[in-house]
MOPAC internal coordinates of N, CA, C and O (Angstrom, degrees):
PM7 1SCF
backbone

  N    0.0000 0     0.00 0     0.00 0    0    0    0
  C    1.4502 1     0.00 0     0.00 0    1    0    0
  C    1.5279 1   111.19 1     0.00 0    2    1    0
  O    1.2310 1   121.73 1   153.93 1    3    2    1
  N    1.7836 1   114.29 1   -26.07 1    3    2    1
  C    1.4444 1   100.22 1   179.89 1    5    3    2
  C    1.3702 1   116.05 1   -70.35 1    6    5    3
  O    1.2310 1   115.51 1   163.50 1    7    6    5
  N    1.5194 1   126.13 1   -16.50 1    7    6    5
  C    1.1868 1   109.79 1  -146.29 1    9    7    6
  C    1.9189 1    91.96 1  -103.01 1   10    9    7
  O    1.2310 1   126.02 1  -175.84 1   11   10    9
  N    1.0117 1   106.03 1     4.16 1   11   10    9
  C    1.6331 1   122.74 1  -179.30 1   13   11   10
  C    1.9427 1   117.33 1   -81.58 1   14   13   11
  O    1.2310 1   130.54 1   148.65 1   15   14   13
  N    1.9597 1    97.28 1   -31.35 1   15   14   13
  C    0.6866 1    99.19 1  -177.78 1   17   15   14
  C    1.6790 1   109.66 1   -97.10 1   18   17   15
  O    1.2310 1   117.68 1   159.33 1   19   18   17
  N    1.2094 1   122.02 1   -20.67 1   19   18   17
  C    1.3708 1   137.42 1   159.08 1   21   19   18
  C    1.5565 1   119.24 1   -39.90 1   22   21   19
  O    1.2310 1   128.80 1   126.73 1   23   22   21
  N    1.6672 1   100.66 1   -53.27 1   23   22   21
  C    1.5744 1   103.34 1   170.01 1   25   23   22
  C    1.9957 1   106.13 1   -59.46 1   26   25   23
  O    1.2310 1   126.69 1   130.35 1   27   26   25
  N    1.4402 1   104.73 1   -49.65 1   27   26   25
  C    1.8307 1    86.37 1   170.74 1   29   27   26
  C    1.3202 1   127.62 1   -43.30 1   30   29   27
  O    1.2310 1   133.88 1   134.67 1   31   30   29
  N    1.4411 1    90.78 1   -45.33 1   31   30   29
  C    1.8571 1    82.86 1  -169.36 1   33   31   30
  C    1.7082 1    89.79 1   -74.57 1   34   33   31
  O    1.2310 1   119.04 1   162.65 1   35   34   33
  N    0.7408 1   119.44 1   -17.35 1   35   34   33
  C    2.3263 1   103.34 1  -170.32 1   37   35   34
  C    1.4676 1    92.57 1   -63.08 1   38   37   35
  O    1.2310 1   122.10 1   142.76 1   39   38   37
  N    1.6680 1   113.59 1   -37.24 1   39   38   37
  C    1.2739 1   107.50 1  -165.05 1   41   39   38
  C    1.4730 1   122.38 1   -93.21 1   42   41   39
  O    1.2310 1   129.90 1   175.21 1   43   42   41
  N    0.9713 1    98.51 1    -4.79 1   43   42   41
  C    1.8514 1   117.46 1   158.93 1   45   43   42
  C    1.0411 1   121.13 1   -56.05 1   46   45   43
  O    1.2310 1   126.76 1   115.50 1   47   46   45
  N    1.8777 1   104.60 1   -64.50 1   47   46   45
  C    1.3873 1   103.94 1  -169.87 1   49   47   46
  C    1.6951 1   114.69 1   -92.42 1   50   49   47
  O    1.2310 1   120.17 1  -172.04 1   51   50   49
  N    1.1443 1   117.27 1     7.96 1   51   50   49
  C    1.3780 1   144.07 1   150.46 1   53   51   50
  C    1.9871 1    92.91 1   -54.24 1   54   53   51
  O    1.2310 1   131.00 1    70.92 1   55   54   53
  N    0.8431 1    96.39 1  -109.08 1   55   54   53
  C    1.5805 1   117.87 1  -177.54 1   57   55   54
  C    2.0114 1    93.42 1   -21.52 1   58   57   55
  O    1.2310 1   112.77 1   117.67 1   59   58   57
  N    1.2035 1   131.26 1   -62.33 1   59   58   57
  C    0.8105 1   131.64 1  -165.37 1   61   59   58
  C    2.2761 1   111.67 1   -61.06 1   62   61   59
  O    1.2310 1   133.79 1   139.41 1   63   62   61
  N    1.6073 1    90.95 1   -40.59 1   63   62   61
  C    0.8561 1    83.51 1  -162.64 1   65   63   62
  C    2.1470 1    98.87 1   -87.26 1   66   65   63
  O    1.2310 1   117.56 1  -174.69 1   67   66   65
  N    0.8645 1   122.26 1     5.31 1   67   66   65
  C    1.5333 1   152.81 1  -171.78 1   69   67   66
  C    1.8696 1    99.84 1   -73.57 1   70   69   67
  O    1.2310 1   137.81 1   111.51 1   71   70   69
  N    1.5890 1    83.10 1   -68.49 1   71   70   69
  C    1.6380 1    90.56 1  -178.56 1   73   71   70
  C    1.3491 1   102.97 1   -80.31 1   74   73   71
  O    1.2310 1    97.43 1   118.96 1   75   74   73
  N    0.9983 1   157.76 1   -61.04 1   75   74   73
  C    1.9662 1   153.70 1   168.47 1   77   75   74
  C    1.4323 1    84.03 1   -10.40 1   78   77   75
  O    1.2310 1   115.42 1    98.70 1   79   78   77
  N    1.3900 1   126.30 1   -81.30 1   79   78   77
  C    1.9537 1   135.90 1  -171.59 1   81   79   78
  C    1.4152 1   111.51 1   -23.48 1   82   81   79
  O    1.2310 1   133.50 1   126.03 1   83   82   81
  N    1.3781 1    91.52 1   -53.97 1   83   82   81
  C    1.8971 1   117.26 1  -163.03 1   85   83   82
  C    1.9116 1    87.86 1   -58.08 1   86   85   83
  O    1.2310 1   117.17 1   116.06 1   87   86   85
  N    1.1621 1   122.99 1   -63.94 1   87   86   85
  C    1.3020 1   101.07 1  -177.21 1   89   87   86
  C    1.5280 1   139.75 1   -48.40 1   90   89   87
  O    1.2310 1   131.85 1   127.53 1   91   90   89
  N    1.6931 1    94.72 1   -52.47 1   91   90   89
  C    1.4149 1    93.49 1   156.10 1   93   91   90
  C    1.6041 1   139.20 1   -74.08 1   94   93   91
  O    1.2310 1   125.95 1  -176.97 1   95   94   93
  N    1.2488 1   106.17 1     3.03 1   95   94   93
  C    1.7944 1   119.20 1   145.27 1   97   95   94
  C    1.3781 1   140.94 1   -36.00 1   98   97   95
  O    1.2310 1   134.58 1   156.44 1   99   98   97
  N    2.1386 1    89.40 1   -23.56 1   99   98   97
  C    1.6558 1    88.41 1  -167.33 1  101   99   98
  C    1.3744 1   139.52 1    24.92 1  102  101   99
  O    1.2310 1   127.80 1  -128.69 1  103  102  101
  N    1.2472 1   102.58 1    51.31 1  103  102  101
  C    1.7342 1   124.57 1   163.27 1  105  103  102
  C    1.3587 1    91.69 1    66.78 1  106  105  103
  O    1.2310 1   126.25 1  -128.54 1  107  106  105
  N    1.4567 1   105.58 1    51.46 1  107  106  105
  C    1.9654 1   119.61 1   170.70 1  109  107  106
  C    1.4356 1    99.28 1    51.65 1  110  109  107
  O    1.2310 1   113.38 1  -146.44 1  111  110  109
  N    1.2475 1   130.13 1    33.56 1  111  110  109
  C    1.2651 1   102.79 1   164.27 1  113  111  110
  C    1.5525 1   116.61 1   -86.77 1  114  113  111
  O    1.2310 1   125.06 1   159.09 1  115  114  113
  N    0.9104 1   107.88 1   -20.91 1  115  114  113
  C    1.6332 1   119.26 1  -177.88 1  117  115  114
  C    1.7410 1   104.54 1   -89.84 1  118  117  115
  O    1.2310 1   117.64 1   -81.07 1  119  118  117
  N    1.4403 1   122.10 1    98.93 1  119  118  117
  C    0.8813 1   119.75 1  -152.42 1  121  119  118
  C    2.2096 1   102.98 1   -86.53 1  122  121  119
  O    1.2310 1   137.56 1   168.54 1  123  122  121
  N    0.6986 1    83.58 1   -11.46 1  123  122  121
  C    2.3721 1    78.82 1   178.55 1  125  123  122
  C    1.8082 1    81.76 1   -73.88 1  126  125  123
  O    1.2310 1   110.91 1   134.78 1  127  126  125
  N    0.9857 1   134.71 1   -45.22 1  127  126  125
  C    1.7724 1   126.39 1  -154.88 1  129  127  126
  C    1.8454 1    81.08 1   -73.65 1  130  129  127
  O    1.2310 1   119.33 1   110.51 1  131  130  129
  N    1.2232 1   118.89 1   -69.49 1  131  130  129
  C    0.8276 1   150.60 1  -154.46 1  133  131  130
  C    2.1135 1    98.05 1   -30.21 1  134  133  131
  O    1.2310 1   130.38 1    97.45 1  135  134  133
  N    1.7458 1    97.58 1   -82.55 1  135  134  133
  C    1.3069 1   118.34 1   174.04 1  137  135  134
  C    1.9338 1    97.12 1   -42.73 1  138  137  135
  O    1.2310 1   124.66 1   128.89 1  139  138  137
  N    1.2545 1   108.67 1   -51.11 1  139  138  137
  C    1.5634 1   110.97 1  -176.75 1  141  139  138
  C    1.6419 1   132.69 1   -39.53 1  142  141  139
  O    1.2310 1   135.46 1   135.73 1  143  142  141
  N    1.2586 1    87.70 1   -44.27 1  143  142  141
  C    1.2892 1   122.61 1   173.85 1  145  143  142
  C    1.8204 1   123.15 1   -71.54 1  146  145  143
  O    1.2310 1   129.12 1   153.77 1  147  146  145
  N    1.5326 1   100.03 1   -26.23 1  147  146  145
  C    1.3516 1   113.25 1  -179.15 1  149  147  146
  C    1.6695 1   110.42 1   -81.69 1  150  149  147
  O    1.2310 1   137.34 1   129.80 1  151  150  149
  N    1.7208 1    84.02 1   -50.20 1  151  150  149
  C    1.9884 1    98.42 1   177.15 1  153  151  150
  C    1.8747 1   105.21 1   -53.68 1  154  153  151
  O    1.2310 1   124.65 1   135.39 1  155  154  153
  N    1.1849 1   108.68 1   -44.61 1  155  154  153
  C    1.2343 1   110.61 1  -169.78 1  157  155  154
  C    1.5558 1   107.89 1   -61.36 1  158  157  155
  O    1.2310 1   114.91 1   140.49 1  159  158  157
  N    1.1788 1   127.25 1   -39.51 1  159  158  157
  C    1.5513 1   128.37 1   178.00 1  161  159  158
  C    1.2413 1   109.97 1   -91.51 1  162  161  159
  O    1.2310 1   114.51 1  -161.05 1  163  162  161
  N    1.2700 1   128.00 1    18.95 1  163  162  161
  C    1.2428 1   133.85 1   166.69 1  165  163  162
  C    1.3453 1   119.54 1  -103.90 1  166  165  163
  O    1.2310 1   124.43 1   155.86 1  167  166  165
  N    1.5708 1   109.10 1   -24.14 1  167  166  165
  C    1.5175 1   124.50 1   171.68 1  169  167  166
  C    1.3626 1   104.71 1   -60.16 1  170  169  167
  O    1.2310 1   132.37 1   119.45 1  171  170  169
  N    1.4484 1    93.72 1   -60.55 1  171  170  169
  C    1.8259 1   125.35 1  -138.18 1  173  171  170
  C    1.8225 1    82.56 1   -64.83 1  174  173  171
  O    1.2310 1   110.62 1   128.67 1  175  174  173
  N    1.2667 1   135.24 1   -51.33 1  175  174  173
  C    1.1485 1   165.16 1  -137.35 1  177  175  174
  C    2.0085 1    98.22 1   -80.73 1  178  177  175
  O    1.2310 1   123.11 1   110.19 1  179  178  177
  N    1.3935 1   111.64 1   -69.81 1  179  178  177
  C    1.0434 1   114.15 1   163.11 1  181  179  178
  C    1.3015 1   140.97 1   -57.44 1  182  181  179
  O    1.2310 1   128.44 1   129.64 1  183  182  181
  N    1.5566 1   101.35 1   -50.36 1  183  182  181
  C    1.7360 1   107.79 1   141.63 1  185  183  182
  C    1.4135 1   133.70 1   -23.31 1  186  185  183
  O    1.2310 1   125.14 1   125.22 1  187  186  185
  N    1.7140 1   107.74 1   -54.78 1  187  186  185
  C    1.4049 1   109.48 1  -173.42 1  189  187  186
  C    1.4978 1   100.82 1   -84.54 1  190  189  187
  O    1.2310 1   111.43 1   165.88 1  191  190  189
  N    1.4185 1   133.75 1   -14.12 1  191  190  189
  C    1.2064 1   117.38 1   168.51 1  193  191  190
  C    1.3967 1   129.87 1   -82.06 1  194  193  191
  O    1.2310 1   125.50 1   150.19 1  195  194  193
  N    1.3522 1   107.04 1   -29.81 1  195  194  193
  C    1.6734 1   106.12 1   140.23 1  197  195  194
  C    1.3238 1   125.44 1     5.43 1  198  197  195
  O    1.2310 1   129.86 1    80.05 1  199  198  197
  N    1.6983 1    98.59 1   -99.95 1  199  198  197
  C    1.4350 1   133.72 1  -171.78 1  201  199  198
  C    1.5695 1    99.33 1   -71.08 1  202  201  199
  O    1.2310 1   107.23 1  -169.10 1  203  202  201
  N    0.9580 1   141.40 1    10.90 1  203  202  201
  C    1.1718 1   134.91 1   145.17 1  205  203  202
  C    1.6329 1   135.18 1   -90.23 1  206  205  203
  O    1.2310 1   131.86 1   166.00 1  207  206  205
  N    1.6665 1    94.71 1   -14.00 1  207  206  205
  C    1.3636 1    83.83 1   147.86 1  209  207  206
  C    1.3593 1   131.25 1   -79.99 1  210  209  207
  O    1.2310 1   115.21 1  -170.58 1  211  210  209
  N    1.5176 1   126.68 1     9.42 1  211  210  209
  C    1.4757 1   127.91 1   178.78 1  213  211  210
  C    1.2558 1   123.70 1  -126.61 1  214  213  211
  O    1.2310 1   128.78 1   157.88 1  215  214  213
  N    1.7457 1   100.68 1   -22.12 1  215  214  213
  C    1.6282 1   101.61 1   173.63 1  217  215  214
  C    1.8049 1    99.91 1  -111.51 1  218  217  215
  O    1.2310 1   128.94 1   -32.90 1  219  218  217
  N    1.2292 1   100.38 1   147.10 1  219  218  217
  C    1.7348 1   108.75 1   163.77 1  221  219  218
  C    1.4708 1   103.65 1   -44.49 1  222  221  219
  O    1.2310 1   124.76 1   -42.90 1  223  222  221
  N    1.9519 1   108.46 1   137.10 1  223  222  221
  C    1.4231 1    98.52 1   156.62 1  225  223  222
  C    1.3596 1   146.94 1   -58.40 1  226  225  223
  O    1.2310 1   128.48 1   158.66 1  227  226  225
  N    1.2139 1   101.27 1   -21.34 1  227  226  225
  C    1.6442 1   106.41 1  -177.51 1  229  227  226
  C    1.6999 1   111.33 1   -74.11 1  230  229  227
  O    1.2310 1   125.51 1   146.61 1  231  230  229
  N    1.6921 1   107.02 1   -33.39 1  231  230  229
  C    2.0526 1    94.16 1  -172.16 1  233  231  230
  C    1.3848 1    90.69 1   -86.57 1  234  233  231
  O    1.2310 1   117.38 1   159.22 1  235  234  233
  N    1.5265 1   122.59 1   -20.78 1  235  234  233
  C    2.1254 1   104.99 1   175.03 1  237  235  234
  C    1.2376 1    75.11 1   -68.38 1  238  237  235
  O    1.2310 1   107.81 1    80.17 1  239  238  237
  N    1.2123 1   140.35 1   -99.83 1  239  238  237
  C    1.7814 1   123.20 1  -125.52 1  241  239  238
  C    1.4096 1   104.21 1   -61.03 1  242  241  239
  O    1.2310 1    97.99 1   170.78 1  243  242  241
  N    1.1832 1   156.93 1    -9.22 1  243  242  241
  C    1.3543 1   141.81 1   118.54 1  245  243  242
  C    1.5265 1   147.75 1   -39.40 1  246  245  243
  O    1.2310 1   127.72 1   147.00 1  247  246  245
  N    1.2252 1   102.74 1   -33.00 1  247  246  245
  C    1.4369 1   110.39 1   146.46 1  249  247  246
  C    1.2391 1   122.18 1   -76.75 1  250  249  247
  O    1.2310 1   119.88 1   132.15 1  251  250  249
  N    1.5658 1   117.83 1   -47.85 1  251  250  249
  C    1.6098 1   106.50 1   171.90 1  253  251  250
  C    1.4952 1   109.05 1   -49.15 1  254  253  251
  O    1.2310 1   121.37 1   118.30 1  255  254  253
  N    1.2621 1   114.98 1   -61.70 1  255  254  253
  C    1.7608 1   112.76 1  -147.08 1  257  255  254
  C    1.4802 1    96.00 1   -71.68 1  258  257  255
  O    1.2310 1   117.61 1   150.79 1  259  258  257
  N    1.5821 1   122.16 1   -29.21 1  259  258  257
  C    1.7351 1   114.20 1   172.14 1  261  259  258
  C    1.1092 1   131.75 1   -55.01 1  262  261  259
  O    1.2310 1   127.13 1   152.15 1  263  262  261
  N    1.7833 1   103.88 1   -27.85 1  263  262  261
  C    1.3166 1   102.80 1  -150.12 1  265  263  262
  C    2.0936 1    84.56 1   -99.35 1  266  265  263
  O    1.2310 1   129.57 1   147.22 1  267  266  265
  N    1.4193 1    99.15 1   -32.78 1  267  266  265
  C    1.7013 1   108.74 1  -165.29 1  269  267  266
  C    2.0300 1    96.67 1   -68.20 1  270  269  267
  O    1.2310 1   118.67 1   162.14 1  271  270  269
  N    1.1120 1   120.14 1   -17.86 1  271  270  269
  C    1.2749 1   119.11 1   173.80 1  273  271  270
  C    1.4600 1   122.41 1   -82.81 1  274  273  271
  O    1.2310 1   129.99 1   138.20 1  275  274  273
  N    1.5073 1    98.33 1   -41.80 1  275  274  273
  C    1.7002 1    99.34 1   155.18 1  277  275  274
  C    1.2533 1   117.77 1   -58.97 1  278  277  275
  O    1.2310 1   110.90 1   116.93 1  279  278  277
  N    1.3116 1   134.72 1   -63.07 1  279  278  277
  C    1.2116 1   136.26 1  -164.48 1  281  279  278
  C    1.7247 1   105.50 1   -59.81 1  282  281  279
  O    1.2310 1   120.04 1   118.71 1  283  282  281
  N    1.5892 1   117.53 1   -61.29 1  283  282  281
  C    1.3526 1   114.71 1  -171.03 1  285  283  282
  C    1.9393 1   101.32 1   -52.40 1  286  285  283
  O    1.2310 1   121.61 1   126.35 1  287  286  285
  N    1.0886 1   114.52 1   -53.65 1  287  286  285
  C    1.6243 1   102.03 1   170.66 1  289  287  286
  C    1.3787 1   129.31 1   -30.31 1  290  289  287
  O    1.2310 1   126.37 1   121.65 1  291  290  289
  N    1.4197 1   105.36 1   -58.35 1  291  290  289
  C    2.0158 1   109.31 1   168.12 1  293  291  290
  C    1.1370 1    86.11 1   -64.02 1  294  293  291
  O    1.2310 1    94.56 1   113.58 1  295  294  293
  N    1.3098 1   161.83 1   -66.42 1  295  294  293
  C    1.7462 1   137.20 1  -139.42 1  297  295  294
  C    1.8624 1   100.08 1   -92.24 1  298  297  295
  O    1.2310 1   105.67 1  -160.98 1  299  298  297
  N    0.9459 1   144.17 1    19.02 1  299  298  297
  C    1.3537 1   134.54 1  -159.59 1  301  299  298
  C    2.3853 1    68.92 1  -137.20 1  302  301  299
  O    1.2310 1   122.52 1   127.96 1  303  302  301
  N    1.3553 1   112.78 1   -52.04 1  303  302  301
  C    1.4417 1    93.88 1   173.65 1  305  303  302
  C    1.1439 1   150.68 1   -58.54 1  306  305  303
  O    1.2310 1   137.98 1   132.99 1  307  306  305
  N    1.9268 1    82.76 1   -47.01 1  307  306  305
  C    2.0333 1    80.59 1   165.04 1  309  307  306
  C    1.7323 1   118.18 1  -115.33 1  310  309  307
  O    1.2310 1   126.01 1  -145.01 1  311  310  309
  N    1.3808 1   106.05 1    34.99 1  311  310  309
  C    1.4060 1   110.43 1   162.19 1  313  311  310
  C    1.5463 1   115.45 1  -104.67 1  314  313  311
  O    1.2310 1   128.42 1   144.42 1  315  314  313
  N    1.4893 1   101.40 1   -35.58 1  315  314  313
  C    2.1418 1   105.12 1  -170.48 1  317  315  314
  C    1.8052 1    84.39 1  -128.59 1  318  317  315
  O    1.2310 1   115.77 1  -146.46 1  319  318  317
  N    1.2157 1   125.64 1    33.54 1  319  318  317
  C    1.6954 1   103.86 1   166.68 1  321  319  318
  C    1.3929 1   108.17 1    48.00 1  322  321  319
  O    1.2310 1    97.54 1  -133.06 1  323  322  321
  N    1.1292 1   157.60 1    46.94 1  323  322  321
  C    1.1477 1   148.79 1  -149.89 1  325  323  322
  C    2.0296 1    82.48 1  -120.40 1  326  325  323
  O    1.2310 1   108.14 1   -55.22 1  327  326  325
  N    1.1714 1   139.76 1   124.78 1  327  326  325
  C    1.2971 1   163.43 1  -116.76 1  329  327  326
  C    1.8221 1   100.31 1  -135.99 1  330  329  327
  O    1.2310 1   114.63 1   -72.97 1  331  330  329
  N    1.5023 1   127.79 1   107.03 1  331  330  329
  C    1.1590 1   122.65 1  -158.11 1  333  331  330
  C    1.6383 1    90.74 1  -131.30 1  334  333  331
  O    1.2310 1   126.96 1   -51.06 1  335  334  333
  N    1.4641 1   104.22 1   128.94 1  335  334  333
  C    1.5249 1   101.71 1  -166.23 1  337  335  334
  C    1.4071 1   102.60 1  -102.39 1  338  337  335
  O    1.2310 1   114.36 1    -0.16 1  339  338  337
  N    1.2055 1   128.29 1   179.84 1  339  338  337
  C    1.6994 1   154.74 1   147.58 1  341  339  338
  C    1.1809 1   103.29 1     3.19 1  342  341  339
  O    1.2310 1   114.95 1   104.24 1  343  342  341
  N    1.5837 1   127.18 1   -75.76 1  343  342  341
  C    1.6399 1   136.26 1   169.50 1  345  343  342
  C    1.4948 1   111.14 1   -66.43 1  346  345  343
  O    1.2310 1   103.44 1   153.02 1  347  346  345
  N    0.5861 1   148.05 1   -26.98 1  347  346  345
  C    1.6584 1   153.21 1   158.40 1  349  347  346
  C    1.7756 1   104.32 1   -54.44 1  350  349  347
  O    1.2310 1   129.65 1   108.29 1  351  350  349
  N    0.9000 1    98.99 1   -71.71 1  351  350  349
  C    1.9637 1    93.75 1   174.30 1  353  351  350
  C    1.3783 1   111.84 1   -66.41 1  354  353  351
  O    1.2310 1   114.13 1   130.64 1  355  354  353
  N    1.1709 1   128.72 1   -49.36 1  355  354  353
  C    1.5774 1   110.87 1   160.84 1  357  355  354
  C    1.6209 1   121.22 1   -42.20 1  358  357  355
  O    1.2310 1   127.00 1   114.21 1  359  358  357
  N    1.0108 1   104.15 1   -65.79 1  359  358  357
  C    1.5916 1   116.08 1  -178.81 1  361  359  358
  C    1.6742 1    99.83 1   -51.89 1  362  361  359
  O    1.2310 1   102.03 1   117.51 1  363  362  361
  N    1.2606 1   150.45 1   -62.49 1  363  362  361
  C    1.2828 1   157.05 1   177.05 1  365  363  362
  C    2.0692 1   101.48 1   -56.87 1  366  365  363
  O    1.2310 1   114.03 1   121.27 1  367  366  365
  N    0.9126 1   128.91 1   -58.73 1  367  366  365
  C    1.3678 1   140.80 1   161.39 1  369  367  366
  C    1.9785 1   110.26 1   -41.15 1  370  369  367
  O    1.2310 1   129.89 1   145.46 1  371  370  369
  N    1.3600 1    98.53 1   -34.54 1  371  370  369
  C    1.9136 1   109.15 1   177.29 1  373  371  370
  C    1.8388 1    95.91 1   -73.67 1  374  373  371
  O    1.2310 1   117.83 1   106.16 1  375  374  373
  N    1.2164 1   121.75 1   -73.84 1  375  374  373
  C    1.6626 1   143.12 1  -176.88 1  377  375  374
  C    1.5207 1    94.18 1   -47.60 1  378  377  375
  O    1.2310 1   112.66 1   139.14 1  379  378  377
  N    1.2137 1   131.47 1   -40.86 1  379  378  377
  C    1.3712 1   121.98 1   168.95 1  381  379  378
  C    1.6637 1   116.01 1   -51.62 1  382  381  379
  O    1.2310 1   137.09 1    81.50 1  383  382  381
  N    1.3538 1    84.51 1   -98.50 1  383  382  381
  C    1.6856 1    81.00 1   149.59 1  385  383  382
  C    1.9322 1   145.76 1    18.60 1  386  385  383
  O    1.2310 1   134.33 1   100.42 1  387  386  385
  N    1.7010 1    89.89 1   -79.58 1  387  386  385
  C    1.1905 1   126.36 1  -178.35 1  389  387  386
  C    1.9507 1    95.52 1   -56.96 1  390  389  387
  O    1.2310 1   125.28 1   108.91 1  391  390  389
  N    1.2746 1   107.45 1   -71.09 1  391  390  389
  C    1.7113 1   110.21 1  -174.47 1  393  391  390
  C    1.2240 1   103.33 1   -61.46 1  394  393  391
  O    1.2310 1   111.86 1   143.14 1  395  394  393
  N    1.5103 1   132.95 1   -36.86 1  395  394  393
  C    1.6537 1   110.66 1   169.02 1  397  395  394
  C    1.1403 1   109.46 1   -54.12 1  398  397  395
  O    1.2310 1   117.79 1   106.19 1  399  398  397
  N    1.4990 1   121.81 1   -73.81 1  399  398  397
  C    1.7765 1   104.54 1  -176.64 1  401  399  398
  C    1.3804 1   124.11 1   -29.32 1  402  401  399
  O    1.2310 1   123.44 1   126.80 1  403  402  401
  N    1.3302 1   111.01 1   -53.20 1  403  402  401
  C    1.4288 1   111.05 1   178.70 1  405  403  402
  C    1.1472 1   129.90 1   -71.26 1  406  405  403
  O    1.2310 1   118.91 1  -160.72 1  407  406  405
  N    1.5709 1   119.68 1    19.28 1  407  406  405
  C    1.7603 1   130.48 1   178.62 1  409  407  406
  C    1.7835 1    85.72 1  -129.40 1  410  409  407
  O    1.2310 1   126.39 1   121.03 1  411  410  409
  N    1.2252 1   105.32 1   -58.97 1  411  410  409
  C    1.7598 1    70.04 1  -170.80 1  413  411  410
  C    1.7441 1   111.35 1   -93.39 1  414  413  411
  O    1.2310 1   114.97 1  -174.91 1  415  414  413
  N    0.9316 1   127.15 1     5.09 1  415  414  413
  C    1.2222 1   108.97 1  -167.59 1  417  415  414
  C    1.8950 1   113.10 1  -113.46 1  418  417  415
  O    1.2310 1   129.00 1   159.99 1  419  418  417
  N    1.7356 1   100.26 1   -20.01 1  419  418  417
  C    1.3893 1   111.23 1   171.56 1  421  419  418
  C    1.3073 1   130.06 1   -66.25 1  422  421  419
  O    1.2310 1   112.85 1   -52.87 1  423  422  421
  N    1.3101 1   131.11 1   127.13 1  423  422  421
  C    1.7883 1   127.48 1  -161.35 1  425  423  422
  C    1.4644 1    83.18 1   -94.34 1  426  425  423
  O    1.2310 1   102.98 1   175.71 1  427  426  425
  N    1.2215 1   148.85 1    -4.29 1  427  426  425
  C    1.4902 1   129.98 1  -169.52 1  429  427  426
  C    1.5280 1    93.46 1  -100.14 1  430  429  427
  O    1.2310 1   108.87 1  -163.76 1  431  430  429
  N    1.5467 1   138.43 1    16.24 1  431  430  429
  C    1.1446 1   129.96 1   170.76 1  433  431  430
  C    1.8305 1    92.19 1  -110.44 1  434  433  431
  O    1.2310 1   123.28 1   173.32 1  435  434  433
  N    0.8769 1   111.31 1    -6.68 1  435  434  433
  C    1.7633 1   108.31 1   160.83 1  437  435  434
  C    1.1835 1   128.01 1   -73.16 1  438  437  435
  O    1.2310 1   108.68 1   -19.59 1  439  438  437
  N    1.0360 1   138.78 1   160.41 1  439  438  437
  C    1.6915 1   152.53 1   175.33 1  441  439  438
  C    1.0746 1   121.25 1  -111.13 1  442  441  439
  O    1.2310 1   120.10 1   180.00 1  443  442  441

């Protein structure tokens, strides 16, 4: 089971680091971000299909998109300064949250 959950996170920070690219892509015109950006969702992509043969789709795409929303937030902060207020850390601090319950406390991540 660890190595199931390993492919999530590859495909997280795949995805995470995919979309960070995608910005500096400038709507793919800049083609090294561009291709970069493609490889990266191609990882992240295969990865998550992986772990879908073992976890239900719905708690991976909840763990992915929880965990890839936390993460792209710290990289959208200390890569472009991008400024996250009061409701933003609550709200990001809630989705945290949210995927812990749903790793330890969900029986549909059991077998």
């Amino acid at each position: 089971m660890k190595i199931i959950y390993l492919q999530l996170f590859i495909a997280i920070v795949f995805e995470v680091v995919g979309t960070t690219l995608l910005k500096y892509s400038a709507g793919f015109t800049r083609p090294v971000y561009a291709l970069a950006t493609l490889a990266c969702y191609g990882v992240a992509f295969y990865c998550l299909s992986l772990t879908l043969q073992h976890i239900p789709t719905g708690i991976a795409y909840a763990i992915w998109s929880g965990v890839g929303i936390v993460l792209i937030s710290l990289a959208a902060w200390l890569l472009n300064g991008q400024k996250i207020d009061l409701a933003g850390i609550i709200g990001i601090s809630f989705i945290m949250v949210g995927v812990i319950i749903v790793n330890v406390f969900s029986k549909t991540m059991q077998h």
